[in-house]
C-alpha positions, 0 to 999 in steps of 0.5 A, a space after each residue: 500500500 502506498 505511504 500517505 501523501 508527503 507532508 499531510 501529517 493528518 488522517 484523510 477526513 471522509 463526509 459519510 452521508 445515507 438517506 435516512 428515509 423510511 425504506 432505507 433501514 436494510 441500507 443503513 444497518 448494512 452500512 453500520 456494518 461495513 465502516 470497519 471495512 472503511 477504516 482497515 483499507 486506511 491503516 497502512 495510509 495514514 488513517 482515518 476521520 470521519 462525520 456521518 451525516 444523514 437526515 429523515 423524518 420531517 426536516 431532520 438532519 443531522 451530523 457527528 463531530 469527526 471521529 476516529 474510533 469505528 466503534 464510536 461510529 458504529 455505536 451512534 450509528 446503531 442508535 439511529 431509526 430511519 423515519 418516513 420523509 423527503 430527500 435532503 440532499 441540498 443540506 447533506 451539499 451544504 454541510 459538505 461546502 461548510 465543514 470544506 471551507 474550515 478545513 479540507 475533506 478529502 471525499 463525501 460519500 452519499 448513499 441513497 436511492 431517490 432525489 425529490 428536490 429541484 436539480 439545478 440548485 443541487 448541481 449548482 452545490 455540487 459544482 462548489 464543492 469541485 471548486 473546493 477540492 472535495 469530490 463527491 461520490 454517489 452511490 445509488 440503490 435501486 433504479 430510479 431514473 430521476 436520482 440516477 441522472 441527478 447523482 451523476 451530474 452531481 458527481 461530474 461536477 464535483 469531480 467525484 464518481 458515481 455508481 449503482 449498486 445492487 442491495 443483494 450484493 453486499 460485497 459491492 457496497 463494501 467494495 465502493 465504500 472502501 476504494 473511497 476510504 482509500 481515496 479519502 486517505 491517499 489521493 488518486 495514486 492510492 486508489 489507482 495502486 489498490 488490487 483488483 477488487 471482486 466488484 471492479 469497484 477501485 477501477 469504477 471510481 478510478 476511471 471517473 475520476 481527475 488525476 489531478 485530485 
């Protein structure tokens, strides 16, 4: 594994935000178990930060401070009931250019399955925080239409990458959340040296993603 980038003497601070909307318990209970995954694929880069950020219910969003124990993470995670509502994706942007601003993140990871707000501010967003450094990654369950052309104009403007995902196959999911981890903690020449994957899933990131990042 390559050493982390020269001179960062931090860990790679990764935005992790999930739809937290009624359907989506099965996703979020499968993603609690994965985080474990995230943080073992970083060891050898330099480790680790992340803020999980979601929302649900009625106007519900929130976000954790940054942390880097996986079983704090896991135990907030654990804590947490996905609630009947509409999408949020424009605060999960928002909070992203905010926490960007005071000090760099490296990745946003957002996993979801539908988008019911109006895209042009949304793109508008995501556009910001290319301009700021910080590549969203949209991982879409299911296979709405709508969110999936949203995703991935939001992942194209924000120099990041898109991908869809089957439910049934929890090996891809793992598979996608820590090729990005990898990303989060080691740049684009950390991600391009990963072996091949089961899924394709470091090729699939790699292949959307600016060298430059």
């Amino acid at each position: 594994m390559p050493a982390i980038r020269a001179g960062s003497g931090r860990r790679g601070r990764l935005l992790f935000a999930i739809d937290a909307t009624a359907s989506r318990q099965p996703t979020w209970d499968r993603a609690c178990a994965l985080t474990g995954h995230m943080f073992e694929a970083t060891k050898g880069l330099g480790g680790l930060a992340m803020s999980l950020c979601y929302y649900r219910g009625y106007s519900e969003f929130m976000a954790t401070p940054w942390l880097s124990d996986v079983d704090e993470i896991r135990r907030r995670m654990t804590t947490v009931a996905c609630l009947g509502g509409q999408t949020q994706i424009g605060r999960v942007l928002d909070h992203a250019i905010r926490e960007t601003r005071r000090e760099r993140v490296n990745a946003l990871v957002f996993i979801g399955d539908a988008m019911e707000e109006a895209i042009d501010p949304l793109c508008h967003r995501a556009g910001e925080l290319g301009v700021l450094g910080c590549p969203g990654f949209f991982f879409q369950e299911g296979g709405d239409a709508l969110a999936a052309r949203a995703f991935r104009e939001f992942a194209r403007l924000s120099g990041g990458a898109y991908a869809p995902f089957d439910p049934h196959s929890p090996d891809m999911l793992r598979d996608l959340l820590s090729a990005v981890a990898v990303y989060a903690a080691g740049g684009h020449e950390a991600l391009s040296r990963l072996p091949p994957m089961r899924s394709g899933a470091a090729a699939l990131l790699t292949h959307q993603l600016s060298p430059r990042r």
